[in-house]
Backbone as CSV, one residue per row, in Angstrom:
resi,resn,N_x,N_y,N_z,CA_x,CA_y,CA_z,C_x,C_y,C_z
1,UNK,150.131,28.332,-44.575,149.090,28.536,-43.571,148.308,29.802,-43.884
2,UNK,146.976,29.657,-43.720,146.161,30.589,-44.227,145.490,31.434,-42.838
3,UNK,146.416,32.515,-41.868,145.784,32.966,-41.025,144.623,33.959,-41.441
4,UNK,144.046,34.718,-41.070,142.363,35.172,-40.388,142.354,35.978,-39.563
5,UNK,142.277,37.058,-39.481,141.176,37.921,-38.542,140.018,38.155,-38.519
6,UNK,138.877,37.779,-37.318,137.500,38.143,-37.253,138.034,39.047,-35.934
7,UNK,137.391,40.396,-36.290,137.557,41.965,-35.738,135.860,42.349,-35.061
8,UNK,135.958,42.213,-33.737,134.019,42.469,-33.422,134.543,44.517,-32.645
9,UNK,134.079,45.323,-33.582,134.682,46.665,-32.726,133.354,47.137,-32.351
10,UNK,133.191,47.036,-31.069,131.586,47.784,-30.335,132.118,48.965,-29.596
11,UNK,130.686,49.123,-29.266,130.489,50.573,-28.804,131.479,50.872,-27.446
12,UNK,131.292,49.615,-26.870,131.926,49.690,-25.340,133.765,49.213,-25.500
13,UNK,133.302,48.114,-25.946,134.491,46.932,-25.599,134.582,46.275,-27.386
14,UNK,136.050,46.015,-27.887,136.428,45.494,-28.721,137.083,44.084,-29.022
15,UNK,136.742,43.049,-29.619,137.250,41.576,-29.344,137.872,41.292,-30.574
16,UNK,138.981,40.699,-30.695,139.617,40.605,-31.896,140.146,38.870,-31.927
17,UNK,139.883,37.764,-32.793,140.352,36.656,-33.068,141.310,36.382,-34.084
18,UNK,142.213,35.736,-33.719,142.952,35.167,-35.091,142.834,33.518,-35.470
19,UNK,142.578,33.134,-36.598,142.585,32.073,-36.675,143.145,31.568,-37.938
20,UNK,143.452,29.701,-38.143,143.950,29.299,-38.644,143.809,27.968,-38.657
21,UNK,142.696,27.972,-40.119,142.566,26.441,-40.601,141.087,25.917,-39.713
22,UNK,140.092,26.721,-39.121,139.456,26.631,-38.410,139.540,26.676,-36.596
23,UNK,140.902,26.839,-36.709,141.492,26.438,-34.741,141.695,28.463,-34.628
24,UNK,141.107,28.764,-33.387,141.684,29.666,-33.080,142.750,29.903,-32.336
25,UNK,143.796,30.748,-32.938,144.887,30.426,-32.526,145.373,31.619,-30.792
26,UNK,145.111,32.881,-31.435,145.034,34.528,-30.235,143.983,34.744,-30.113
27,UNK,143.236,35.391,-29.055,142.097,36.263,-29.169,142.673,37.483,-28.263
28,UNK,142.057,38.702,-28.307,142.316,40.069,-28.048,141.649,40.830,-27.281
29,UNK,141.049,41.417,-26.475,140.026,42.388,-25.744,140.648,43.613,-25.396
30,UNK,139.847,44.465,-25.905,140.427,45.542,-24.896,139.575,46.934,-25.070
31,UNK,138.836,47.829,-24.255,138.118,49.216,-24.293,138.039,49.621,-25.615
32,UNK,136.831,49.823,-26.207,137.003,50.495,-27.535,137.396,51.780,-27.594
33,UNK,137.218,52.949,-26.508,137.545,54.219,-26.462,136.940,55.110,-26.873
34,UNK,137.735,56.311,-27.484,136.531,57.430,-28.431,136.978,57.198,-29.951
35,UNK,138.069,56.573,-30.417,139.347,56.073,-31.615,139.209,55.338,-32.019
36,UNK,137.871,54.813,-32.866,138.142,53.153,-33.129,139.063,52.771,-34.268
37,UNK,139.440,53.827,-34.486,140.150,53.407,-35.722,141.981,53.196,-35.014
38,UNK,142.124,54.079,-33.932,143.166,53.986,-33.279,143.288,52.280,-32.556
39,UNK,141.929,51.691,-32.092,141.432,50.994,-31.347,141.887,49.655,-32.543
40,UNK,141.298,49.598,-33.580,141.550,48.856,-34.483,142.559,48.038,-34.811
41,UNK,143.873,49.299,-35.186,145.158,48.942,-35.137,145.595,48.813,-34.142
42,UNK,144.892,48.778,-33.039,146.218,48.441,-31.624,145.466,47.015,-31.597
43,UNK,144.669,46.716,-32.014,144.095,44.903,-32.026,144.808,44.061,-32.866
44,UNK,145.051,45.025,-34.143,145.727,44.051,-35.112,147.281,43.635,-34.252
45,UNK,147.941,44.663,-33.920,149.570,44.567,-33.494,149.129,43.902,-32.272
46,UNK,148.353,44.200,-31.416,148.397,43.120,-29.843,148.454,41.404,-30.651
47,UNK,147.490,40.845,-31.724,147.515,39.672,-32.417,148.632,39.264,-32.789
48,UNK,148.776,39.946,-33.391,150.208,39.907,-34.421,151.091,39.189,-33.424
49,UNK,151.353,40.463,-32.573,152.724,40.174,-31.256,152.462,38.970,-31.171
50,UNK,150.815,38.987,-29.980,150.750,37.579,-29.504,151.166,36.075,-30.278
51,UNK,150.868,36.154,-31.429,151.094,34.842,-32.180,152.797,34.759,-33.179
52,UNK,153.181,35.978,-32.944,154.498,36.233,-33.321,154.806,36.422,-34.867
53,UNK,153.397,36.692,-35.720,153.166,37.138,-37.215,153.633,37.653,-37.548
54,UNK,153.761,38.687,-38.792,153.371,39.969,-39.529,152.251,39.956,-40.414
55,UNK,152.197,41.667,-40.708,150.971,41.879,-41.456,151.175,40.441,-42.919
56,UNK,152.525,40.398,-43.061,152.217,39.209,-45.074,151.458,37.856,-44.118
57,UNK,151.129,38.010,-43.259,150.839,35.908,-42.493,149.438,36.261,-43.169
58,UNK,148.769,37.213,-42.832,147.696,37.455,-42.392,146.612,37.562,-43.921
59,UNK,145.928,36.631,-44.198,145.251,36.269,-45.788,144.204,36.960,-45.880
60,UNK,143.387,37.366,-44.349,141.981,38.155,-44.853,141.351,38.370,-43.416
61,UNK,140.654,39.420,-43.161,139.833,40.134,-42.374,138.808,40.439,-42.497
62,UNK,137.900,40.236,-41.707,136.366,40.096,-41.579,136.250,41.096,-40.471
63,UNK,135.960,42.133,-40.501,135.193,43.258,-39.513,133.607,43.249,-39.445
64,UNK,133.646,43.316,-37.596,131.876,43.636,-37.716,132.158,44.456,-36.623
65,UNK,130.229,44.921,-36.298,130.396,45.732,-35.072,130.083,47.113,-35.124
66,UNK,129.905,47.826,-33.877,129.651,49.220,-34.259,130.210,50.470,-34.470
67,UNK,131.864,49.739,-34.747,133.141,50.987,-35.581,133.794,50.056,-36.533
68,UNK,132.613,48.763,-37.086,133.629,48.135,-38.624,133.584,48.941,-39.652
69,UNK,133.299,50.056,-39.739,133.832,50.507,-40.705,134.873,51.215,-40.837
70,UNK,135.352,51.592,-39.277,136.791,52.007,-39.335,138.033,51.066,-39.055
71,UNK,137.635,49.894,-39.090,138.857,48.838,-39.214,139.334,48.923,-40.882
72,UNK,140.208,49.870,-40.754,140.653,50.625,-42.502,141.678,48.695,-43.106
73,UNK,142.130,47.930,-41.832,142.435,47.247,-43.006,141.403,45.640,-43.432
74,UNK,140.406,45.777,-43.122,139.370,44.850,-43.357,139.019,44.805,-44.971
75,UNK,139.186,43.351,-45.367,138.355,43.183,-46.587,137.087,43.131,-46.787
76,UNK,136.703,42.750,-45.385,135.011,42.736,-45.863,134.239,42.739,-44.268
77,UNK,133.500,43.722,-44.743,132.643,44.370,-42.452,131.184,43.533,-43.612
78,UNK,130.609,42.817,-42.153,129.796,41.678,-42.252,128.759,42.179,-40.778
79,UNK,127.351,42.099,-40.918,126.597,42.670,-39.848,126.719,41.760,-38.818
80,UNK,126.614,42.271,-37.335,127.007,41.991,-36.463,126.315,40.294,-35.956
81,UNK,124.886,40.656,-36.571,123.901,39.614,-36.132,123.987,38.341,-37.012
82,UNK,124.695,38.116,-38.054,125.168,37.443,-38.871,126.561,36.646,-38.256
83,UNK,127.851,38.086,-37.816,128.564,37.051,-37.537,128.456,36.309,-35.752
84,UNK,127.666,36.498,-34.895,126.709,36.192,-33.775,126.545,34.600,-34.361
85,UNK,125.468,34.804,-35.126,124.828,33.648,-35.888,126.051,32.702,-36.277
86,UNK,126.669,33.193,-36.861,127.984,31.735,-37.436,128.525,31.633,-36.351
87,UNK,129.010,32.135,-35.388,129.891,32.355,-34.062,129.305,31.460,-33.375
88,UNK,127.923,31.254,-32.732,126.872,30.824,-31.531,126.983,29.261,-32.562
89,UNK,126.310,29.086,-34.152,126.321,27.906,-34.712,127.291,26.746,-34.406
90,UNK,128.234,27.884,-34.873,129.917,26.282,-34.704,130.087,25.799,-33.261
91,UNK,129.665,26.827,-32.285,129.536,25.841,-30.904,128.346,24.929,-30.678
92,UNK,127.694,25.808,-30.503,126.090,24.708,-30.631,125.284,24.657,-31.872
93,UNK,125.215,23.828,-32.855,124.712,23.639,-33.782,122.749,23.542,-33.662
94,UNK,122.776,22.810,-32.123,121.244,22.922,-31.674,120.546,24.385,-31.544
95,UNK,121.074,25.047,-31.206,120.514,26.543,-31.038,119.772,27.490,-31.870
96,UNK,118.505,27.665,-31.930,117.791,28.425,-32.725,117.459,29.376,-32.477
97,UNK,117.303,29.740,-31.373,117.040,31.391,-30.805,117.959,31.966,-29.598
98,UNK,118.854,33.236,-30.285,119.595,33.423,-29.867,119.351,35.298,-29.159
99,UNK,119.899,35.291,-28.085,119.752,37.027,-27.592,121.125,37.707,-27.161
100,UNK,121.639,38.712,-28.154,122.777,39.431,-27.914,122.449,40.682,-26.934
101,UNK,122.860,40.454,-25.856,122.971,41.778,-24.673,123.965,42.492,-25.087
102,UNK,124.260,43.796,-25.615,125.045,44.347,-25.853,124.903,45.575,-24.782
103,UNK,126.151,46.643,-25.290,126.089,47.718,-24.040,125.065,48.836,-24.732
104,UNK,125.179,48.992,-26.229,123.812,50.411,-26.288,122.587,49.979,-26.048
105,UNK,122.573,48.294,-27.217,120.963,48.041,-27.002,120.824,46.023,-27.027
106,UNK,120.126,45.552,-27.178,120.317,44.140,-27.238,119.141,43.506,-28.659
107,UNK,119.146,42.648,-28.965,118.820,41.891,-30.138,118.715,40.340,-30.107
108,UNK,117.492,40.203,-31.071,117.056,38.693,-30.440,117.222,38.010,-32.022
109,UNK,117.356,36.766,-32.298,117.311,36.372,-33.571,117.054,34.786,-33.647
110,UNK,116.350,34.527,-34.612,116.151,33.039,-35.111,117.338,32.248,-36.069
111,UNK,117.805,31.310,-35.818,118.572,30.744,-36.815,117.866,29.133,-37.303
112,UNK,118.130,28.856,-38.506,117.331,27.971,-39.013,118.374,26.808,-38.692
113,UNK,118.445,25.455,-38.982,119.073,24.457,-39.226,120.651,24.427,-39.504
114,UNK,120.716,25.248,-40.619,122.420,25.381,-40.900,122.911,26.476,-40.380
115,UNK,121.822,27.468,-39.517,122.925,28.354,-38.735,122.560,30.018,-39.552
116,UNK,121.753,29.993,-40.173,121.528,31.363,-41.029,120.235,32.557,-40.588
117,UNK,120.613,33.090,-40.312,119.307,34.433,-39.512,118.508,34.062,-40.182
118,UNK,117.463,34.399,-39.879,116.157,34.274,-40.428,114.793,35.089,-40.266
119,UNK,115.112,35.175,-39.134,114.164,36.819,-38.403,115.328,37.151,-37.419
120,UNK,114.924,38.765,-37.171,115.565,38.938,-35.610,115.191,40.538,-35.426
121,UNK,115.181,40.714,-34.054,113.985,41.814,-33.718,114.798,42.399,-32.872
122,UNK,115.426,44.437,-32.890,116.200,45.032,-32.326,115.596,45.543,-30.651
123,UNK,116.060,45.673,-29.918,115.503,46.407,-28.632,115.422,48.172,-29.323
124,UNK,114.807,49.079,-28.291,114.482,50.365,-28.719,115.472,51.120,-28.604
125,UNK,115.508,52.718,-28.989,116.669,53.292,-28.844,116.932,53.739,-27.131
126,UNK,116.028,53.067,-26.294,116.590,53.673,-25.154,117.194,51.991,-24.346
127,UNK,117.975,52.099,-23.488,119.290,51.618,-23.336,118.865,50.333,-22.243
128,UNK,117.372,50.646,-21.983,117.057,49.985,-20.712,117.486,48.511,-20.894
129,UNK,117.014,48.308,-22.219,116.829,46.739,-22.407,118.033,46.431,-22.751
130,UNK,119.444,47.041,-22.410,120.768,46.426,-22.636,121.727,46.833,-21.381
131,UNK,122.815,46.005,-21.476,124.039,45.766,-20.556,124.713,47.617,-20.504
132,UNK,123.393,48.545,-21.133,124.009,50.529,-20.063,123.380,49.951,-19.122
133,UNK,122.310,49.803,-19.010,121.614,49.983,-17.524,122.784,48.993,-16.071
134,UNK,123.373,48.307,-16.687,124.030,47.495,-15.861,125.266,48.904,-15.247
135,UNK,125.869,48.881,-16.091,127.098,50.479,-16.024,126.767,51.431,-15.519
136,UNK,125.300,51.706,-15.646,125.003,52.998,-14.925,124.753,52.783,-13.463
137,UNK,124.110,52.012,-13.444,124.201,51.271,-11.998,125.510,50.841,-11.025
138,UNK,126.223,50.269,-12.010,127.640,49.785,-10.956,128.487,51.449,-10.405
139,UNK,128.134,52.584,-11.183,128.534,53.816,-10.921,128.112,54.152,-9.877
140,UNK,126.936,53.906,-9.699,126.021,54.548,-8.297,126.233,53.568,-7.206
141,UNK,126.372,52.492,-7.486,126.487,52.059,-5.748,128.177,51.683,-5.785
142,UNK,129.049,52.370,-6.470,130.678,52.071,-6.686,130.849,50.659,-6.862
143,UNK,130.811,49.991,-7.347,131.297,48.624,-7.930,131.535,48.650,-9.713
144,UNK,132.277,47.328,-9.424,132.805,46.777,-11.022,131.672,46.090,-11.718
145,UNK,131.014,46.237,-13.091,130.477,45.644,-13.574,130.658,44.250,-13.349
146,UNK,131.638,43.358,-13.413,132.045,42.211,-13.522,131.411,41.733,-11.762
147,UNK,131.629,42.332,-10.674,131.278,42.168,-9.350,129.596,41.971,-9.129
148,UNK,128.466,42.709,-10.239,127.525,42.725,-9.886,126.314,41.579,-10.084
149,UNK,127.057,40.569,-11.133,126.023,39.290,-11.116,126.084,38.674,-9.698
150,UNK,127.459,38.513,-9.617,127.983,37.239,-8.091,127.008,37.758,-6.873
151,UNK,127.180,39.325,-7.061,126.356,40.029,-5.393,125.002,40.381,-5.694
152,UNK,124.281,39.908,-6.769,122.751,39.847,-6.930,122.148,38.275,-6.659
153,UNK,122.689,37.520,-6.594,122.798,35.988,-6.531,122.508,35.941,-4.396
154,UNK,123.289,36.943,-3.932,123.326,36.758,-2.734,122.230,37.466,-1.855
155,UNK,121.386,37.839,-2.666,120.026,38.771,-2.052,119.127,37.900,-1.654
156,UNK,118.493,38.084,-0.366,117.473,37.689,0.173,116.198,38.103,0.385
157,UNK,115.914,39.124,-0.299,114.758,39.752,0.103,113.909,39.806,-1.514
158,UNK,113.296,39.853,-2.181,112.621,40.375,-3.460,112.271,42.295,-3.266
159,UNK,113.043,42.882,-4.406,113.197,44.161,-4.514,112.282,44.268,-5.960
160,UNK,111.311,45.182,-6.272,110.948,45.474,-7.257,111.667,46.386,-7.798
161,UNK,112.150,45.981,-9.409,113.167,47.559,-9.921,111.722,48.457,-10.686
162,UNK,111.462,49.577,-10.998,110.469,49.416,-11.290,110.580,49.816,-13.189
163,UNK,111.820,50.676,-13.330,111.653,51.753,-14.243,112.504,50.482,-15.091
164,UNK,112.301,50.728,-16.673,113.014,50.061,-17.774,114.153,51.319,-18.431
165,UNK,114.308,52.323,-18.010,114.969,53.450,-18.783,116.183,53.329,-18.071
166,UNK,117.504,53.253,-18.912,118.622,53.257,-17.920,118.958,54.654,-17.021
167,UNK,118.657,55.952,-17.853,118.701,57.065,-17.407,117.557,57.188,-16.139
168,UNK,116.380,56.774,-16.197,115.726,56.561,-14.680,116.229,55.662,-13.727
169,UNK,116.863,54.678,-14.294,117.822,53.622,-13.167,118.254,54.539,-12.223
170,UNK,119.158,55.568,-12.526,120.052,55.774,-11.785,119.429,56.360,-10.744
171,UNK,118.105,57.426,-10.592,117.806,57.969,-9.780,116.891,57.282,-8.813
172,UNK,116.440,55.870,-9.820,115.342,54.885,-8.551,116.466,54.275,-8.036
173,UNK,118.002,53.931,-8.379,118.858,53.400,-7.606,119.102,54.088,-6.327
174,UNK,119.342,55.396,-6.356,119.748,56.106,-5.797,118.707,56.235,-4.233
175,UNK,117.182,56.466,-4.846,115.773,56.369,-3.890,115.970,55.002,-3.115
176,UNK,116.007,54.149,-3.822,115.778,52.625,-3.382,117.327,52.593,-2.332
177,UNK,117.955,53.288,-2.292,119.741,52.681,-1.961,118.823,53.206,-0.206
178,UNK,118.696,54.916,-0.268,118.289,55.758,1.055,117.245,55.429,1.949
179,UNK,116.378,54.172,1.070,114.848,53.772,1.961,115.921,52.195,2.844
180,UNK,116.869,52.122,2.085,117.755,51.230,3.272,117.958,49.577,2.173
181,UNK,117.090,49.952,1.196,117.769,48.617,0.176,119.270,48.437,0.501
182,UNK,119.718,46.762,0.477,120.876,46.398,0.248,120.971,46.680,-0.959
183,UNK,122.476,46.672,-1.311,122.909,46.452,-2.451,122.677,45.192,-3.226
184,UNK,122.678,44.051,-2.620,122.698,42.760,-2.976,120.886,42.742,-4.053
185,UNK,120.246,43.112,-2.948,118.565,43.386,-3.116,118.537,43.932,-4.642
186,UNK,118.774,45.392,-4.245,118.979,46.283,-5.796,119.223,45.634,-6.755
187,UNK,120.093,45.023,-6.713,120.481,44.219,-7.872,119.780,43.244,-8.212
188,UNK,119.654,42.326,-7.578,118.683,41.449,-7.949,117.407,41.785,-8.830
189,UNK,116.576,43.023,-8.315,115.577,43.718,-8.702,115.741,43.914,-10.159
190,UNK,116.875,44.676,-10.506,117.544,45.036,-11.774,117.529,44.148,-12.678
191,UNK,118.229,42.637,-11.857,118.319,42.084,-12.891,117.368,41.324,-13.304
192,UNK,116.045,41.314,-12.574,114.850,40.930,-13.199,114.678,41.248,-14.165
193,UNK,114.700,42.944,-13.909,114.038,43.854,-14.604,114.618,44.144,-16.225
194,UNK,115.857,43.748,-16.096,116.485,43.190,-16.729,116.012,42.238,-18.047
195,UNK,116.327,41.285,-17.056,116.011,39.816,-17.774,114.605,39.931,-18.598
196,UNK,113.440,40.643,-17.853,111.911,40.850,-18.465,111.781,41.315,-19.764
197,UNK,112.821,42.233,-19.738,112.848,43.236,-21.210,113.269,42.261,-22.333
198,UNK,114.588,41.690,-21.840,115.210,41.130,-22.890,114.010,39.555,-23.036
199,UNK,113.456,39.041,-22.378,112.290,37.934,-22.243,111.536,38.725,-23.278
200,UNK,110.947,39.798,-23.095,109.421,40.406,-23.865,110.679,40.452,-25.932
201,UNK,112.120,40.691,-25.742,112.408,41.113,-26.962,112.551,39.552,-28.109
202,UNK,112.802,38.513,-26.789,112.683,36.931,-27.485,111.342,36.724,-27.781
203,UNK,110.480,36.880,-26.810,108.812,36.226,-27.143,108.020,37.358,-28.594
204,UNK,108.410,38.308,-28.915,108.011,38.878,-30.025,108.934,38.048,-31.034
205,UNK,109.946,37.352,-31.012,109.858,36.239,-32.065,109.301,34.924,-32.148
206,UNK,108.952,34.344,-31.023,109.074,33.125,-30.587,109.681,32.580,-30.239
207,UNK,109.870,31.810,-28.821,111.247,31.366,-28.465,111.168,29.927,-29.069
208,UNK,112.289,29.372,-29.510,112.237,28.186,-30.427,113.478,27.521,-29.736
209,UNK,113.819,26.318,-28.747,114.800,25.988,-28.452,115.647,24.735,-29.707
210,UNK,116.814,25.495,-29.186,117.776,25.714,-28.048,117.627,27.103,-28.265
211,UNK,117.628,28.060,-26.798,118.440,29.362,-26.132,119.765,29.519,-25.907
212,UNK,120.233,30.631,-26.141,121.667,30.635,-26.375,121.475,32.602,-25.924
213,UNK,122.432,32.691,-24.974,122.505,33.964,-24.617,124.324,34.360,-25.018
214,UNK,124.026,35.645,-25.488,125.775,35.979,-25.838,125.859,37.497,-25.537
215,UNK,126.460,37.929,-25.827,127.111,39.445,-25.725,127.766,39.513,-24.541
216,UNK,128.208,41.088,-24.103,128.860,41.151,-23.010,127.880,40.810,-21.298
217,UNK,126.317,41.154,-21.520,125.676,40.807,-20.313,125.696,39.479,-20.128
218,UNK,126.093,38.482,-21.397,125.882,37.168,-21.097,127.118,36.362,-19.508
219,UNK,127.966,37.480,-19.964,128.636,36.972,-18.611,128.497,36.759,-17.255
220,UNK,127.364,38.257,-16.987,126.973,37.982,-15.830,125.851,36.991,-15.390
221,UNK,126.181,36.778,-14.328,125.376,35.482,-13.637,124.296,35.669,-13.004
222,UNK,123.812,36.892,-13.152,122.620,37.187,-11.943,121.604,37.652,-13.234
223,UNK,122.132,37.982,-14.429,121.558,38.188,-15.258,120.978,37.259,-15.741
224,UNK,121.681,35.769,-15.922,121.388,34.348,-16.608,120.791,33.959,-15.778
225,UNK,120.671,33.837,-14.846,119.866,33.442,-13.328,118.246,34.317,-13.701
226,UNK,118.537,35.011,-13.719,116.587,36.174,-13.879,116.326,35.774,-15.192
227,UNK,117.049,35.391,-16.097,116.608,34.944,-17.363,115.627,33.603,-17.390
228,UNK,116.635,32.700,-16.399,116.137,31.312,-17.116,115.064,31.320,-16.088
229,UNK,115.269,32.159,-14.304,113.963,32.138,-14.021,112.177,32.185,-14.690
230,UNK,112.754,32.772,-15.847,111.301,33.274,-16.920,111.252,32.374,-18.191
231,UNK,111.719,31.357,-17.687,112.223,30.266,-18.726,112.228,28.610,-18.040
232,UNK,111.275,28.070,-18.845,111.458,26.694,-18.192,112.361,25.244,-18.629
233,UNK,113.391,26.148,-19.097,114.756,25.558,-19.330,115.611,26.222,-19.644
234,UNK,117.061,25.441,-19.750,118.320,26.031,-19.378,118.429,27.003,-20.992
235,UNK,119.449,28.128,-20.239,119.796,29.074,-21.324,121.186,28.650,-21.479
236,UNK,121.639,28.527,-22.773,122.447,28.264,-23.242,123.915,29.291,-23.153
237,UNK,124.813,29.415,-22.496,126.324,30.615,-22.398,127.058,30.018,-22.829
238,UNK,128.219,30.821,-23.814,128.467,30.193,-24.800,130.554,30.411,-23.666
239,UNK,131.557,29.684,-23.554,132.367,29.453,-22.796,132.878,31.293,-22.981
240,UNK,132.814,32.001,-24.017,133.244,33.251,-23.710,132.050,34.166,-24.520
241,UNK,131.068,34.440,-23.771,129.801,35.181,-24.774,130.045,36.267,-25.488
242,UNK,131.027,37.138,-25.075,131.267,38.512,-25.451,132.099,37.863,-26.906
243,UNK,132.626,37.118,-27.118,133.698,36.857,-28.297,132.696,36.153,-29.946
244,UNK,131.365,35.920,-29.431,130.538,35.246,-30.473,130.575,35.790,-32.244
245,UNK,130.572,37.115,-31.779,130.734,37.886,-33.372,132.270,37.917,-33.949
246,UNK,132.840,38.039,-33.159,134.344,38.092,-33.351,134.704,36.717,-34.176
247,UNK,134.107,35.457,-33.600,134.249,34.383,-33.526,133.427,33.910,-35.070
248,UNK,132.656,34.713,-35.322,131.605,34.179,-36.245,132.538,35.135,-37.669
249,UNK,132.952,35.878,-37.240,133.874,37.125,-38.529,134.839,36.212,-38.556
250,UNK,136.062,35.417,-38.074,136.647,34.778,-38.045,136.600,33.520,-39.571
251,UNK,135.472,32.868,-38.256,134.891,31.838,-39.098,134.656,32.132,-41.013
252,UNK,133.529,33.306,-41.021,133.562,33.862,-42.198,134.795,33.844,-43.040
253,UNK,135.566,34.655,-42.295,137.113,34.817,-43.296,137.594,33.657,-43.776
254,UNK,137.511,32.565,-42.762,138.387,31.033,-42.967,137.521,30.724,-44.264
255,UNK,136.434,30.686,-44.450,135.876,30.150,-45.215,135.889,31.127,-46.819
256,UNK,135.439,32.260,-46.671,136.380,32.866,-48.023,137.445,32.500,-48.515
257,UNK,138.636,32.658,-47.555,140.044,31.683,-48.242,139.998,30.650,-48.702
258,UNK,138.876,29.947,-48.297,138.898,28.051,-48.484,138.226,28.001,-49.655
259,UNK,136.899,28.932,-50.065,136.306,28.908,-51.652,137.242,29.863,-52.298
């Protein structure tokens, strides 16, 4: 048996797959920290355990992400938007334009027919247009990231967010909270405001269906909701969005062993 690791180590949060023969067998999550290299090896041994291995099972490793280069036992770190691309392919083969919400910044990309980038266009270095602005926010009105799609879904009123900077979020959150905004409202607003940025970072490629949304914002629901509002069809979530690169490094590895 020819097991596999695809290793996705980001800025925020780290996802680790094992696989075998194409079936995935463990997958892994857990805080990337300030250590990714500490972070690394506690992914490999959580796998390991879980599937009851050792390091001799294990034939080859594919690292991506924004600490693959400190996954010290990787044979080969592969760019993130690449393994996205093979990851998003093997589920939906229809999908041609794809948008990774990540936590520093987010990224939009074209895939052709068999699944291979082809263009793809980064958001800026400020944070607005990614899943910080979500974090900085759940700080200020005390909630869990994970809590804030479900309670933007439940707003009744239309809130304008106005600012795209996550570092201004916090203080129009703060204005908007004291003029008597719900929370529910706020959010909603956000996640327009949200959704607009990452809309303006797809339409500078062209949106070409199928849509396919992944990264860690893909989870939330109030986010996919303001999306497809600006969209006159369904956006594509992939059953675990945050795991797509992980999933696509994986894939990669299986297929090195196999040529």
């Amino acid at each position: 048996m020819n097991y596999v690791f695809g290793i996705d180590l980001g800025s925020a949060s780290s996802k680790g797959i094992l696989m075998e023969s194409g079936r995935t067998v463990e997958t892994f999550e857990c805080p990337s920290g300030g250590d990714f290299r500490l972070t690394a090896d506690k992914m490999r041994e959580a796998l390991l355990a879980k599937a009851g291995l050792t390091l001799h099972d294990i034939t080859r490793t594919v690292a991506t992400g924004y600490g693959s280069r400190q996954v010290t036992y990787a044979d080969e770190v592969k760019p993130e938007i690449s393994c996205h691309g093979r990851g998003v392919f093997s589920l939906f083969p229809s999908v041609r334009t794809v948008i990774d919400v990540g936590d520093l910044y987010s990224r939009a990309f074209r895939m052709d027919e068999r699944g291979n980038v082809v263009h793809f266009v980064l958001s800026g270095k400020c944070a607005g247009g990614s899943a910080r602005a979500l974090t900085v926010i759940a700080k200020v009105l005390g909630l869990k990231v994970e809590e804030m799609g479900e309670l933007s879904l439940k707003s009744s009123r239309k809130v304008e967010f106005n600012t795209g900077c996550a570092v201004f979020a916090e203080s129009e959150a703060v204005s908007r909270i004291a003029e008597g905004v719900t929370k529910e409202d706020l959010l909603a607003g956000l996640h327009r405001a949200l959704a607009a940025q990452i809309n303006a970072l797809a339409e500078r490629l062209g949106i070409e269906k199928d849509f396919a949304l992944v990264g860690g914002g893909a989870r939330n629901p109030g986010l996919v909701k303001a999306l497809e509002d600006l969209n006159p069809f369904e956006i594509i979530v992939p059953p675990a969005p945050h795991m797509t690169a992980a999933l696509g490094a994986a894939i990669i590895a299986s297929g090195a062993v196999r040529s």
